[in-house]
C-alpha positions in Angstrom: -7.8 -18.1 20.2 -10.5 -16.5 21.3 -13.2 -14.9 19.6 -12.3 -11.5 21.3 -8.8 -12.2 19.7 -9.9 -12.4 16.3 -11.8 -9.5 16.5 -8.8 -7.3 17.9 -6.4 -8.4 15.7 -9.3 -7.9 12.1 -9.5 -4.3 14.2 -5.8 -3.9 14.4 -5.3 -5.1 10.1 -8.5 -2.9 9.2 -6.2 0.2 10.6 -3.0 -1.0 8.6 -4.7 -1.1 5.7 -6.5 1.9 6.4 -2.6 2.9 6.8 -1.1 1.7 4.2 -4.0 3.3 1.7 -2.9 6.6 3.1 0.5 6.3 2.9 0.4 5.0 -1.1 -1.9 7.7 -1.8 0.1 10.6 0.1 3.4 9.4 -1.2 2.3 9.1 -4.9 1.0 12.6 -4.7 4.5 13.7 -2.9 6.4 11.8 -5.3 4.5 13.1 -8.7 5.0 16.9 -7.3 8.7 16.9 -6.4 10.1 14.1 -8.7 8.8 14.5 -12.3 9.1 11.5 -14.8 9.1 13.8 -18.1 11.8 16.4 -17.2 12.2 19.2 -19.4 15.2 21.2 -20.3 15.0 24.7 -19.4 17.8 25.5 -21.7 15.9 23.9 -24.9 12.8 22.8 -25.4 13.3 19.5 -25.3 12.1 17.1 -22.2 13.2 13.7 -21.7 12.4 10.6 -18.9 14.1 10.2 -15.9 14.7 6.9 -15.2 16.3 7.2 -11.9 12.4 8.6 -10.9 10.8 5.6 -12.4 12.7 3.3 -10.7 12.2 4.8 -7.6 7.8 4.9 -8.6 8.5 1.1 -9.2 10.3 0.1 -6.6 8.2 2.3 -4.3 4.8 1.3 -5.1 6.2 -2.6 -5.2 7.1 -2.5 -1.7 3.9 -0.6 0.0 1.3 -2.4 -2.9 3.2 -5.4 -2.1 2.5 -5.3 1.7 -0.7 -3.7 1.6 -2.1 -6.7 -1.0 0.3 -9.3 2.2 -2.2 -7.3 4.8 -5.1 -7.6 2.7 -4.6 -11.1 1.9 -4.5 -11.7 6.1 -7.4 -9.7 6.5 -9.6 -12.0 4.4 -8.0 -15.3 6.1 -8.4 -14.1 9.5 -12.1 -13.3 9.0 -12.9 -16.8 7.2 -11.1 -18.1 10.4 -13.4 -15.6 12.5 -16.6 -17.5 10.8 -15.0 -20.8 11.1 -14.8 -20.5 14.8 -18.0 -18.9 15.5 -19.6 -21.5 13.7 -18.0 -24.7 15.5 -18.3 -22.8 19.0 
């Protein structure tokens, strides 16, 4: 590779986490307006947890945290790799 590679491709992972920020932040916010965890009874005046919303926080934050900490983690290799090569060439 190149060094004209390296540079494209720590381009192209600085916009998918750029990305991925925005889409954890908007869909958090999206998430937290239209699915409440604490739902309360409009009958009574009693509220309870949804789990079903939880669940669907957990498993939504695991998957995009997940891959934005996989994207992060290539960032950082990818530039010790950058520094690597300029130093030997």
């Amino acid at each position: 590779m190149d060094i004209k590679d390296f540079t494209v491709l720590l381009k192209t992972l600085r916009i998918a986490l750029l990305l991925c920020i925005a889409l954890i932040i908007m869909g958090n916010m999206g998430m937290f307006s239209s699915m409440p965890i604490i739902v309360k009874n409009p009958l009574t005046t009693q509220s309870h947890i949804d789990y079903i919303h939880m669940l669907y926080y957990f498993a939504f934050n695991g998957l995009f945290v997940g891959f934005f900490i996989a994207l992060l983690i290539s960032f950082k290799h990818t530039k010790t790799k950058t520094k690597n090569y300029i130093q030997q060439h």
